[in-house]
SEKE-73572 format. One record per residue (C-alpha): residue in three letters; chain; x, y, z; residue number from 1. Coordinates in steps of 0.001 Angstrom, whole numbers, always signed. Layout:
REM SEKE-73572
<atom residu="ALA" chaine="A" xx="X" yy="Y" zz="Z" num="NUM"/>
...
REM end
This chain:
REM SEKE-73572
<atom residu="UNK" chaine="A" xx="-78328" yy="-147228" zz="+16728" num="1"/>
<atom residu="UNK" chaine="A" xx="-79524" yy="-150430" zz="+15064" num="2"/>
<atom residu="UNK" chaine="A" xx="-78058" yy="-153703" zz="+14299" num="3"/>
<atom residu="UNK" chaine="A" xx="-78751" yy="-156457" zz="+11557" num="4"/>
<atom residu="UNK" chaine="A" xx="-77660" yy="-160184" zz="+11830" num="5"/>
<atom residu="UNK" chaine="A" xx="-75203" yy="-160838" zz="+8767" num="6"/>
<atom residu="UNK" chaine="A" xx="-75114" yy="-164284" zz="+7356" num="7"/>
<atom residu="UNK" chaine="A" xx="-72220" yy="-165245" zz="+9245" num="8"/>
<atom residu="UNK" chaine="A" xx="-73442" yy="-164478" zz="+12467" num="9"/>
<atom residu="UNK" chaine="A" xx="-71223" yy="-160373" zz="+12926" num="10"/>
<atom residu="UNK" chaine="A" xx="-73239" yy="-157509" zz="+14148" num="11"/>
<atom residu="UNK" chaine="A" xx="-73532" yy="-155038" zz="+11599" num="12"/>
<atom residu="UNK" chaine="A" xx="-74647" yy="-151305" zz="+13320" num="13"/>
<atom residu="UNK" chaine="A" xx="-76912" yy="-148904" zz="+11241" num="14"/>
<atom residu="UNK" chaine="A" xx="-78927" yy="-145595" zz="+11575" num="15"/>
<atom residu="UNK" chaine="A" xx="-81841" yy="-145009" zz="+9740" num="16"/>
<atom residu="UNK" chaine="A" xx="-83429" yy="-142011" zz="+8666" num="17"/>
<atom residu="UNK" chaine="A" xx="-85624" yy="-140376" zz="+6335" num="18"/>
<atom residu="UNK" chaine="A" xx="-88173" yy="-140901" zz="+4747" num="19"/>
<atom residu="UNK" chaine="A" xx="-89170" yy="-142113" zz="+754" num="20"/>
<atom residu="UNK" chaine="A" xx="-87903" yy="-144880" zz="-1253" num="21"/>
<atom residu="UNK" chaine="A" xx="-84970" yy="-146843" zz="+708" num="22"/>
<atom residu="UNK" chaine="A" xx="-81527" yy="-145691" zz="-141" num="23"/>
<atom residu="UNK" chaine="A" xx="-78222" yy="-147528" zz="+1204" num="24"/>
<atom residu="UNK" chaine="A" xx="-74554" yy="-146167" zz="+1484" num="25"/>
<atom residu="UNK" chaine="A" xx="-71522" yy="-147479" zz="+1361" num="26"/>
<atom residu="UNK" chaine="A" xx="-68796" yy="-146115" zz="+2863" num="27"/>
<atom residu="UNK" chaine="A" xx="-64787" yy="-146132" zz="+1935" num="28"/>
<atom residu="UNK" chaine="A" xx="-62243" yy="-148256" zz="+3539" num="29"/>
<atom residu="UNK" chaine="A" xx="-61215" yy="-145594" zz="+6423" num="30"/>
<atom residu="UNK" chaine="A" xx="-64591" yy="-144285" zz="+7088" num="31"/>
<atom residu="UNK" chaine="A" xx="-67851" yy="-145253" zz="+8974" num="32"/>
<atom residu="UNK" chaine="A" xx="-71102" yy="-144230" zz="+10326" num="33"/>
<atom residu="UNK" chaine="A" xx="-70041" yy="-141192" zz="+11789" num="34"/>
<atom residu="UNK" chaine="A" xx="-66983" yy="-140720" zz="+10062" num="35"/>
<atom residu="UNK" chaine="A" xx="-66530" yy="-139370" zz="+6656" num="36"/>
<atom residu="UNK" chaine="A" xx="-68557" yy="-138154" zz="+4035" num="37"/>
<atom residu="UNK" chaine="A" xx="-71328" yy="-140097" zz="+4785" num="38"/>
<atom residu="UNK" chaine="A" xx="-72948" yy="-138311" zz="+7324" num="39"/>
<atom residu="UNK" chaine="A" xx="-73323" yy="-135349" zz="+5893" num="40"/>
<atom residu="UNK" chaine="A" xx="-74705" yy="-136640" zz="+2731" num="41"/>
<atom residu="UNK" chaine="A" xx="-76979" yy="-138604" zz="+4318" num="42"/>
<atom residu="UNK" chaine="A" xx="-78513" yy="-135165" zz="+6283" num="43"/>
<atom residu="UNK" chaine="A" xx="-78720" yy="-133975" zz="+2881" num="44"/>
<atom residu="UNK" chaine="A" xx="-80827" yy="-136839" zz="+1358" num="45"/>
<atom residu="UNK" chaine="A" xx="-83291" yy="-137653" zz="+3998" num="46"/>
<atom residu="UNK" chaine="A" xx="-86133" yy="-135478" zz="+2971" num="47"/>
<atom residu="UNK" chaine="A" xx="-86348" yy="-137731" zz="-377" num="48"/>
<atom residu="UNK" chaine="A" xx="-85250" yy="-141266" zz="+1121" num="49"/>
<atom residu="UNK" chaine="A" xx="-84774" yy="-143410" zz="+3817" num="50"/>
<atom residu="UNK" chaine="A" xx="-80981" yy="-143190" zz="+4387" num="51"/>
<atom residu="UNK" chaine="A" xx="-79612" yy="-146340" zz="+5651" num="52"/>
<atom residu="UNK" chaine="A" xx="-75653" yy="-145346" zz="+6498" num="53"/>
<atom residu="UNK" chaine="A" xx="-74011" yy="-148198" zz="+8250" num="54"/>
<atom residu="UNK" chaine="A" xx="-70577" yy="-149465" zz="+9990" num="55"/>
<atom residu="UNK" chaine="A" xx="-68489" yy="-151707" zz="+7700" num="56"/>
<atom residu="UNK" chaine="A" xx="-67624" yy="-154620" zz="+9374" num="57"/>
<atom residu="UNK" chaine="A" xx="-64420" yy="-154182" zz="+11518" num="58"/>
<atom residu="UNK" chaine="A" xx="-65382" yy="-150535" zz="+12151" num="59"/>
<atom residu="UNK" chaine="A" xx="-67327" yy="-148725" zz="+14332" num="60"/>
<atom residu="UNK" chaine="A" xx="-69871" yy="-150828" zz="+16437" num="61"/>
<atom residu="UNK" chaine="A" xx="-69911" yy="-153414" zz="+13944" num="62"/>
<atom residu="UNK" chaine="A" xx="-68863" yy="-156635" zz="+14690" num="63"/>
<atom residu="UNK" chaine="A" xx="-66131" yy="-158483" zz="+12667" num="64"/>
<atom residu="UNK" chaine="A" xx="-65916" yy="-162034" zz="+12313" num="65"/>
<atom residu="UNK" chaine="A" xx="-62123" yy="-163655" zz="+10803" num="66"/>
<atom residu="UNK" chaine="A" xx="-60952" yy="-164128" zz="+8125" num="67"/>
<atom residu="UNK" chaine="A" xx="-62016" yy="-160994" zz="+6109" num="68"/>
<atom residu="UNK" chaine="A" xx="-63560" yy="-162065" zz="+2466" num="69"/>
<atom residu="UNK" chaine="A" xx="-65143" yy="-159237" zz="+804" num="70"/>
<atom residu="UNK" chaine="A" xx="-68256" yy="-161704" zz="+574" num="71"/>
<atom residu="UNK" chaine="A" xx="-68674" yy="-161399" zz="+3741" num="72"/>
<atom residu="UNK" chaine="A" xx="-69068" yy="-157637" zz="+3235" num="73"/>
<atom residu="UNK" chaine="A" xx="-71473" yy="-158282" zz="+370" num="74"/>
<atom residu="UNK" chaine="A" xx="-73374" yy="-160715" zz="+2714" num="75"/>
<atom residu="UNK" chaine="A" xx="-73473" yy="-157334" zz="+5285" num="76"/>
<atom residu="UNK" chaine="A" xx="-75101" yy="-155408" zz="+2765" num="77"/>
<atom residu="UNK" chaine="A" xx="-77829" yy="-158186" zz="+1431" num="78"/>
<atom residu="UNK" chaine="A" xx="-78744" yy="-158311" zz="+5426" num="79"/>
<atom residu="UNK" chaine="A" xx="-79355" yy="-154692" zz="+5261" num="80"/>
<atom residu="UNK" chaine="A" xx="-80930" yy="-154559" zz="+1506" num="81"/>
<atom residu="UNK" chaine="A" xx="-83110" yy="-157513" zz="+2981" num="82"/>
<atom residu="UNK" chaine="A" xx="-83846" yy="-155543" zz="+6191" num="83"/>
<atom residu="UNK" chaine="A" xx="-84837" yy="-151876" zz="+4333" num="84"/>
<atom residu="UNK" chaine="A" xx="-86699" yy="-153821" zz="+1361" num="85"/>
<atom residu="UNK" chaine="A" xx="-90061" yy="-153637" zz="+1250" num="86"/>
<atom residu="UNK" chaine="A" xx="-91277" yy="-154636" zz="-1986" num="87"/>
<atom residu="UNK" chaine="A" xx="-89659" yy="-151868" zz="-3974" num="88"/>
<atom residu="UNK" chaine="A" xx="-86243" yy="-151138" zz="-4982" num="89"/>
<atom residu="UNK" chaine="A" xx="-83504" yy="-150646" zz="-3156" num="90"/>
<atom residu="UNK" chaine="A" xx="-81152" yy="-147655" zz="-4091" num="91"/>
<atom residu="UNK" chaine="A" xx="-77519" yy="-148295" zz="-3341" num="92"/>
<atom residu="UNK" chaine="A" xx="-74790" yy="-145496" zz="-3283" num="93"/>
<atom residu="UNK" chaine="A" xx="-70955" yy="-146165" zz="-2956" num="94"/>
<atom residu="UNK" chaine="A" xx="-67861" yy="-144608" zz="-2172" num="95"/>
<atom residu="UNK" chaine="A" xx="-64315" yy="-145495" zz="-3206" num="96"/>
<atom residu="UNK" chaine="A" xx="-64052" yy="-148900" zz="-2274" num="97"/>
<atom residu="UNK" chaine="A" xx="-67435" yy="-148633" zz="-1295" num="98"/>
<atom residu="UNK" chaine="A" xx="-68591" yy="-147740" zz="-5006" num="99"/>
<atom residu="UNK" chaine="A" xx="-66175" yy="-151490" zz="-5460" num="100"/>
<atom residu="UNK" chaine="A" xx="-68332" yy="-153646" zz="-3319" num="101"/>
<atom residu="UNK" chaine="A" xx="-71696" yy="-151603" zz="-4185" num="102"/>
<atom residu="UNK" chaine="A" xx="-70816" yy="-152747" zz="-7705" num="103"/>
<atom residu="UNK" chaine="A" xx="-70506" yy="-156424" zz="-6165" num="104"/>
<atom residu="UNK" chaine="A" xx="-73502" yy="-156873" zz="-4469" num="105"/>
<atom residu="UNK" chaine="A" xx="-75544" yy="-155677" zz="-7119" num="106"/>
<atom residu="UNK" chaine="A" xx="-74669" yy="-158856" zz="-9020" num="107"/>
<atom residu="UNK" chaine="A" xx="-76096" yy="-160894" zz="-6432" num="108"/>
<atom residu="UNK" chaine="A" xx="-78716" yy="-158448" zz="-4510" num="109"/>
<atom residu="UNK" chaine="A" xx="-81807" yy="-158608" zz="-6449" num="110"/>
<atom residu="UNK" chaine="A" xx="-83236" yy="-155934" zz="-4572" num="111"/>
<atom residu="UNK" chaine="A" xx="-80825" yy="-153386" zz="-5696" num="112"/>
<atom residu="UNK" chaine="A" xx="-82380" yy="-151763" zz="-8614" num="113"/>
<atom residu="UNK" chaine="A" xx="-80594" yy="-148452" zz="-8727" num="114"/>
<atom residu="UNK" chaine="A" xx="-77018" yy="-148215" zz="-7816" num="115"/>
<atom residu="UNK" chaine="A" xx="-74661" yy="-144779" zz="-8400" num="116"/>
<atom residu="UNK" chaine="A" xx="-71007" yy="-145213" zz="-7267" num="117"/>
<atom residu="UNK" chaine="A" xx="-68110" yy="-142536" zz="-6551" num="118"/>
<atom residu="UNK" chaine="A" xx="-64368" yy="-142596" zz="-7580" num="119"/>
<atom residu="UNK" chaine="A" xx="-64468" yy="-146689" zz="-7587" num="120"/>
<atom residu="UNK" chaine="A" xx="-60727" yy="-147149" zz="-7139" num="121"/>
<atom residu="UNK" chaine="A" xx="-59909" yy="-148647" zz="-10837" num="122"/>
<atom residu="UNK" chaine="A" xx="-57350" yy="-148352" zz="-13093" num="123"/>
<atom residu="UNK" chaine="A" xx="-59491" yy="-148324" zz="-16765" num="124"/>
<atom residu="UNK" chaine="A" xx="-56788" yy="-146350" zz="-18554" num="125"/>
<atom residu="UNK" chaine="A" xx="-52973" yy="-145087" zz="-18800" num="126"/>
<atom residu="UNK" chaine="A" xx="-53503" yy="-142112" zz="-16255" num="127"/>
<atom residu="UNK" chaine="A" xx="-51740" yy="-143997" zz="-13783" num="128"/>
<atom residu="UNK" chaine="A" xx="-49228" yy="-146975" zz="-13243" num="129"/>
<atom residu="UNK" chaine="A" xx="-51286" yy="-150430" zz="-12352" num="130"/>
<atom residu="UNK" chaine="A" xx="-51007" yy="-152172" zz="-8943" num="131"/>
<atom residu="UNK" chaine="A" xx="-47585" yy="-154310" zz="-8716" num="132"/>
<atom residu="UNK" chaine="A" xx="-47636" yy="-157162" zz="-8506" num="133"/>
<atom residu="UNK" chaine="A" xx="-46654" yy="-157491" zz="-4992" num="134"/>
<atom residu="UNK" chaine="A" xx="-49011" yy="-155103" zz="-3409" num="135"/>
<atom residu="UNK" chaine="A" xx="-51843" yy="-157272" zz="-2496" num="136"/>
<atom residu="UNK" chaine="A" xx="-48939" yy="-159783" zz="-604" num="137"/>
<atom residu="UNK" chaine="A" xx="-46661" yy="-156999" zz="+1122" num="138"/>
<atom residu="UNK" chaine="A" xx="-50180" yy="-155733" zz="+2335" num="139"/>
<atom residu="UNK" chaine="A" xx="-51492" yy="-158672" zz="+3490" num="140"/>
<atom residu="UNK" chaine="A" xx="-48489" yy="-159766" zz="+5335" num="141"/>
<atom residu="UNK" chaine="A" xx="-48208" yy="-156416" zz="+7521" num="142"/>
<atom residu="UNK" chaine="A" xx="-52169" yy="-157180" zz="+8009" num="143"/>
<atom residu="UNK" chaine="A" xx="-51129" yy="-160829" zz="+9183" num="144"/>
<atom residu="UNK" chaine="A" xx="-48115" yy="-159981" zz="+11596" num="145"/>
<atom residu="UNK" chaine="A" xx="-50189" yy="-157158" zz="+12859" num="146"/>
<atom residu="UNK" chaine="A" xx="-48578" yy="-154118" zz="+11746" num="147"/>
<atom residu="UNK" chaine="A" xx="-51436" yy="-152327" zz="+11187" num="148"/>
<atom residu="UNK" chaine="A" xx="-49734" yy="-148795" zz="+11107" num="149"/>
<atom residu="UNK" chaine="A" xx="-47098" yy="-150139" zz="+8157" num="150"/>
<atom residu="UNK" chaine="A" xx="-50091" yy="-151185" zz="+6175" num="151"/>
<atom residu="UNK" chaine="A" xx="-52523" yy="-148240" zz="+6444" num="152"/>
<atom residu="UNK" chaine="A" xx="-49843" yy="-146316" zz="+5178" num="153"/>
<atom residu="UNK" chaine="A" xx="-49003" yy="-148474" zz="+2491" num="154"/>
<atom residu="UNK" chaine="A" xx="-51922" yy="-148685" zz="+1705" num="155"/>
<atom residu="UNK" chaine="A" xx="-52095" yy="-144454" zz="+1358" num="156"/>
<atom residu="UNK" chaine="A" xx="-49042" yy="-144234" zz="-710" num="157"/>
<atom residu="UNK" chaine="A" xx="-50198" yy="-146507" zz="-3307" num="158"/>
<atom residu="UNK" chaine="A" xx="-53953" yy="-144451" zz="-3423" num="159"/>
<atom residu="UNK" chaine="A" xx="-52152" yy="-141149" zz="-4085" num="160"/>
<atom residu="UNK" chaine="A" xx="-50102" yy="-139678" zz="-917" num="161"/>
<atom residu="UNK" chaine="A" xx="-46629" yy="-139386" zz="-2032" num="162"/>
<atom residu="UNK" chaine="A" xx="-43559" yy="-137180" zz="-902" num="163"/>
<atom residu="UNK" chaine="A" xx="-42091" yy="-137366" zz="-4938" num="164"/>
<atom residu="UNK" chaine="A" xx="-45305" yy="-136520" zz="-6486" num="165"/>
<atom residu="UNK" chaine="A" xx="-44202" yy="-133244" zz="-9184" num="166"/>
<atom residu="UNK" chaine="A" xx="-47910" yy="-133130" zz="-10949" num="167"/>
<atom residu="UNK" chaine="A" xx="-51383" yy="-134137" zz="-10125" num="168"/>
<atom residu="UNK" chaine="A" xx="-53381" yy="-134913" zz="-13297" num="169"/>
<atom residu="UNK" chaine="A" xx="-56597" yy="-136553" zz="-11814" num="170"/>
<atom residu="UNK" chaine="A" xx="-59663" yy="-134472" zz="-12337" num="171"/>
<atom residu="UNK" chaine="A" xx="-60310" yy="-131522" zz="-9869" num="172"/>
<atom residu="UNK" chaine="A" xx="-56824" yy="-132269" zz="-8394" num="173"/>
<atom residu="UNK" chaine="A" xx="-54681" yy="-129457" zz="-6597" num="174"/>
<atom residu="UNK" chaine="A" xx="-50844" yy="-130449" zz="-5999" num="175"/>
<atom residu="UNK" chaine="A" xx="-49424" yy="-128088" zz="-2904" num="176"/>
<atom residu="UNK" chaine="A" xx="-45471" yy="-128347" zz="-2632" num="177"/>
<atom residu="UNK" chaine="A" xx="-42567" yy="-126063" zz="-1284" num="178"/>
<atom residu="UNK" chaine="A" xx="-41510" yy="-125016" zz="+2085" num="179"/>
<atom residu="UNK" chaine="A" xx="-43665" yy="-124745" zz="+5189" num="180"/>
<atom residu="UNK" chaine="A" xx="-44806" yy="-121147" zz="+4843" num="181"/>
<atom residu="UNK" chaine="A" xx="-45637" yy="-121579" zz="+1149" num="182"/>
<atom residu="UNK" chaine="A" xx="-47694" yy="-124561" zz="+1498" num="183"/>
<atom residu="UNK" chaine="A" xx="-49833" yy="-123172" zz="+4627" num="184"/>
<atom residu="UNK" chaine="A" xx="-50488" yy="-120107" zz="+2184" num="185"/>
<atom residu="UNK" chaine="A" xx="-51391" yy="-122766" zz="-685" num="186"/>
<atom residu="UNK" chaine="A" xx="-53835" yy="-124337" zz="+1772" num="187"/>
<atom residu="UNK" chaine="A" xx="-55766" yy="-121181" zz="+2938" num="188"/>
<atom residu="UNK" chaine="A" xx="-56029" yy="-120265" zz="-871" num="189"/>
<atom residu="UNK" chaine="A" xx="-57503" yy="-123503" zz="-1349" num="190"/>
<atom residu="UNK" chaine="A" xx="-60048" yy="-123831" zz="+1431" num="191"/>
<atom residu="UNK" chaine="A" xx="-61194" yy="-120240" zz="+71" num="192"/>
<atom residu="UNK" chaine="A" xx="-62582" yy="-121729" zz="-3092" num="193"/>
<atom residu="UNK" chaine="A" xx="-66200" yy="-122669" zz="-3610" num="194"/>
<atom residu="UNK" chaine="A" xx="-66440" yy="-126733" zz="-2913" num="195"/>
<atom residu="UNK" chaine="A" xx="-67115" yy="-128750" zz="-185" num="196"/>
<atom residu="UNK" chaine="A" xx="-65135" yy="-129464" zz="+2982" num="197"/>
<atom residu="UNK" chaine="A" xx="-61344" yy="-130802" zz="+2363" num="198"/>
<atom residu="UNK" chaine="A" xx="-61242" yy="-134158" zz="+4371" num="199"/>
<atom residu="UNK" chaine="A" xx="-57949" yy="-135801" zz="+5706" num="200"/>
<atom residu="UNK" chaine="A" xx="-57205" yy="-139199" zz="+7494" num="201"/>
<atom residu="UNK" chaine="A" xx="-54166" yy="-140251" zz="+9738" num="202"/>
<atom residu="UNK" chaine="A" xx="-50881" yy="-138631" zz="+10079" num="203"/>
<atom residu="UNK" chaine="A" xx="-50177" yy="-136834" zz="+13810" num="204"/>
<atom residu="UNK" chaine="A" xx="-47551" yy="-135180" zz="+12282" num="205"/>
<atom residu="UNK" chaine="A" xx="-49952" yy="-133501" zz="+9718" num="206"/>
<atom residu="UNK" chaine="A" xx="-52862" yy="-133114" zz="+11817" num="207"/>
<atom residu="UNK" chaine="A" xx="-49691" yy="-130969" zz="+14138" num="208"/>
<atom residu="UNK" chaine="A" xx="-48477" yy="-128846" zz="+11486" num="209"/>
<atom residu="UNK" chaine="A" xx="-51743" yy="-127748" zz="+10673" num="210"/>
<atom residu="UNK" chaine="A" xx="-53359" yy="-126541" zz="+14207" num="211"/>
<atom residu="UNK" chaine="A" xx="-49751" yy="-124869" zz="+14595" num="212"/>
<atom residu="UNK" chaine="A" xx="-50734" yy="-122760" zz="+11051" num="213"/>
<atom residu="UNK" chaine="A" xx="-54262" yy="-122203" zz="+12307" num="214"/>
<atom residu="UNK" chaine="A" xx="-55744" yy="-124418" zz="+9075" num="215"/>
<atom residu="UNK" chaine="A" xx="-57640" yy="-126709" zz="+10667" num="216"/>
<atom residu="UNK" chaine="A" xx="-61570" yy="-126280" zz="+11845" num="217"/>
<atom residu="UNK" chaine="A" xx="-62457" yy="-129603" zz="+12957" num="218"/>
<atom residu="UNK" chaine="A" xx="-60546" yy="-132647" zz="+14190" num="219"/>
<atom residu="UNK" chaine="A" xx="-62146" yy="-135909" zz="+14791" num="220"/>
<atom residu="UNK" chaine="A" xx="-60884" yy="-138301" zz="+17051" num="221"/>
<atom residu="UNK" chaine="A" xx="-61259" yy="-142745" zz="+17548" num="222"/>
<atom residu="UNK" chaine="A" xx="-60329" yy="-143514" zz="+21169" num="223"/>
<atom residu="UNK" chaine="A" xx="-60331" yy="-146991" zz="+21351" num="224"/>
<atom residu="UNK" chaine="A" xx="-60281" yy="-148508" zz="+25453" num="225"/>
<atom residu="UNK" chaine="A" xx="-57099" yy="-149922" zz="+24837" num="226"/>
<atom residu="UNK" chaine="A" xx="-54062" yy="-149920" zz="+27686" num="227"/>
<atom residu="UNK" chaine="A" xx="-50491" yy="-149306" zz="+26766" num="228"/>
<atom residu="UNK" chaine="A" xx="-47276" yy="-149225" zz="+28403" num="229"/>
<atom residu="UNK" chaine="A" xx="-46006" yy="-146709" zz="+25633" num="230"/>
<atom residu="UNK" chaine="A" xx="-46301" yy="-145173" zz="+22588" num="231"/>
<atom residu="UNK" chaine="A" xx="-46367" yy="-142471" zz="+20085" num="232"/>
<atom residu="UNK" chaine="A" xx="-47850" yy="-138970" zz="+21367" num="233"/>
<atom residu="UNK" chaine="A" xx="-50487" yy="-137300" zz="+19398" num="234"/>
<atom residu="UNK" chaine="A" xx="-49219" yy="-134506" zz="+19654" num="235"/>
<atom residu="UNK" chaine="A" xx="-45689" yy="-133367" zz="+20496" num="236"/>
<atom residu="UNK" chaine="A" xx="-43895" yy="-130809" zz="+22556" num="237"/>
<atom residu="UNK" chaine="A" xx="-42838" yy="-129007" zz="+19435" num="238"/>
<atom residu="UNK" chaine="A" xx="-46636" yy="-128534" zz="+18507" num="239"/>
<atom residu="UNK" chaine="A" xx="-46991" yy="-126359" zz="+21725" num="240"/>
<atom residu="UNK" chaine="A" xx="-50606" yy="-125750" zz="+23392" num="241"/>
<atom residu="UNK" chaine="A" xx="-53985" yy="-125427" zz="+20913" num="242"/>
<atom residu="UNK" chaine="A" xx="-56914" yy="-124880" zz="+23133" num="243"/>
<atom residu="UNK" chaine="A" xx="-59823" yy="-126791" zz="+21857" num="244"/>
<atom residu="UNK" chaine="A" xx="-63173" yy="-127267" zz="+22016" num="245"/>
<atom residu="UNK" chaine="A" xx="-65195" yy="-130325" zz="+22645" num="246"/>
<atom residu="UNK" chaine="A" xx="-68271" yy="-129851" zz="+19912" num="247"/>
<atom residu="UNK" chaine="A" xx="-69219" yy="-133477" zz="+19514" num="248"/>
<atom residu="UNK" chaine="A" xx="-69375" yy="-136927" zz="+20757" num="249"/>
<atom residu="UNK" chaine="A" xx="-70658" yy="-140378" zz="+20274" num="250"/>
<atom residu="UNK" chaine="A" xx="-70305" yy="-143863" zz="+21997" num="251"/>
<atom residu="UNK" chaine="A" xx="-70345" yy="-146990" zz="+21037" num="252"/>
<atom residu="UNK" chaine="A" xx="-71101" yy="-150448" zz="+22396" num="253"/>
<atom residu="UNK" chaine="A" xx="-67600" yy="-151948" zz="+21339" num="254"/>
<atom residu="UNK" chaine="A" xx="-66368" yy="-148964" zz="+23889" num="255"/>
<atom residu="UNK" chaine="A" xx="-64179" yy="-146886" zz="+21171" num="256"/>
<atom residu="UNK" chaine="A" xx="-65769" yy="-143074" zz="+21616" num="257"/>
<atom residu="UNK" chaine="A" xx="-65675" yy="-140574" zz="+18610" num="258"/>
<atom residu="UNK" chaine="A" xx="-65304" yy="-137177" zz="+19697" num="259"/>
<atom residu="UNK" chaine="A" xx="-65470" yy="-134559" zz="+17696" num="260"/>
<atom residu="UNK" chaine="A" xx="-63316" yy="-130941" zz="+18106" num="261"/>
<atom residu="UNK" chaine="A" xx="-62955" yy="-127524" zz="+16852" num="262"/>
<atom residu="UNK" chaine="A" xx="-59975" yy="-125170" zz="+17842" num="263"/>
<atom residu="UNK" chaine="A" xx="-61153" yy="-122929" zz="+20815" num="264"/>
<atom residu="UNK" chaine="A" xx="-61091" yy="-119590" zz="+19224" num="265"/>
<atom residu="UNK" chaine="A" xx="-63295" yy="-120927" zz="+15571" num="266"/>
<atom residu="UNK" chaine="A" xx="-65901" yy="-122287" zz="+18506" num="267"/>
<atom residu="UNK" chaine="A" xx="-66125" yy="-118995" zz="+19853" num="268"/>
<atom residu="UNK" chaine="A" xx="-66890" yy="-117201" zz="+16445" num="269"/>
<atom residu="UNK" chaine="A" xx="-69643" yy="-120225" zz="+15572" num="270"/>
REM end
């Protein structure tokens, strides 16, 4: 692991690898380094660049420095661009709100000179309802009193997770519905189709549901060295005993560990 000085003073972690022309990415709002779609893109691309994949600040073993502004973030990625330039362009790639701030910097990054963004989260057209009005200030006021749970999944709901939804008309969109046993068949219909792997954040209660249906292959884990009196389980009594496997880990220098499993008996065919 690396780190770069951003112009405010945070830490900002990166891996580099590869090699060719210098390529940056950008992840989404609930990813980093080693979490999400990143990494496996990245494998994919270093025999043609060098693949610059990096912690967001506030995530991973990047630093984060109050209040957030997302010029700060833009600042993050000129120390990088600044960092991997040398004397050609810089290639940029972003990812949901990644693709957002990928599309910022390159008005004020003159090194970026190639720039290809992914589902940028913006309303252009009448597919969907716009943002309310009082999104941005409900948000920020969970973000402020520090319910950080309340606003992650506010923030969800509004990007597309809903309980009501009866259609899904986005582009290469799937909606599963009905009762338990009906959706767990949905899901192993779907994960037999030719794509890439189906990616899922949060929810203990999902995450539950699905080891009990034997539909999940890998489960990635943020422990964070924080101490408790109480809280919510991860999983419950109801979910009985999944054995699992231990197949990866990684530690960082803020102390939060990402580890990395796969249900005992999918290890054993692997």
């Amino acid at each position: 692991m690396n780190t770069v000085r951003s112009a405010d003073g945070t830490s900002i972690a990166f891996t580099k690898a590869g090699q060719g022309p210098p390529l940056i990415l950008v992840d989404g709002a609930l990813c980093s380094r080693s979490f999400g779609p990143m990494p496996k893109l990245a494998a994919q691309l270093t025999p043609h660049f060098t693949v610059y994949t990096y912690d967001r600040r506030g995530r991973g073993a990047s630093g984060d420095t109050p209040p957030y502004a997302v010029g700060l973030e833009v600042d993050d990625l000129e120390a990088l661009a600044e960092l991997a330039y040398g004397g050609d362009t810089v290639f940029v790639h972003g990812t949901s709100s990644g693709a957002a701030l990928a599309l910022e910097a390159a008005k004020r990054i003159p090194a970026i000179g190639k720039l290809a963004v992914y589902e940028p989260p913006f309303i252009v057209d009448g597919t969907r309802s716009p943002m309310p009005a009082d999104y941005l200030p409900r948000l920020s006021q969970l973000v402020a009193s520090g319910r950080r749970t309340d606003a992650v999944k506010m923030f969800m709901r509004f990007v597309g997770t809903s309980a009501t939804l009866t259609s899904a008309d986005w582009q290469n969109s799937t909606l599963i519905s009905g009762a338990s046993d009906d959706v767990a068949e949905q899901i192993r219909e779907l994960k037999q189709r030719p794509g890439r792997n189906i990616g899922m954040s949060g929810s203990s209660t999902l995450v539950g549901w699905l080891l009990r249906h034997d539909l999940l292959d890998e489960l990635d884990l943020l422990l964070f060295p924080v101490v408790v009196g109480s809280g919510k389980r991860l999983f419950s009594e109801p979910d009985g005993q999944v054995p699992l496997t231990l197949s990866g880990s990684e530690s960082f220098s803020t102390g939060v560990v990402h580890l990395s499993y796969q249900p005992a008996a999918l290890s054993l065919i692997g």
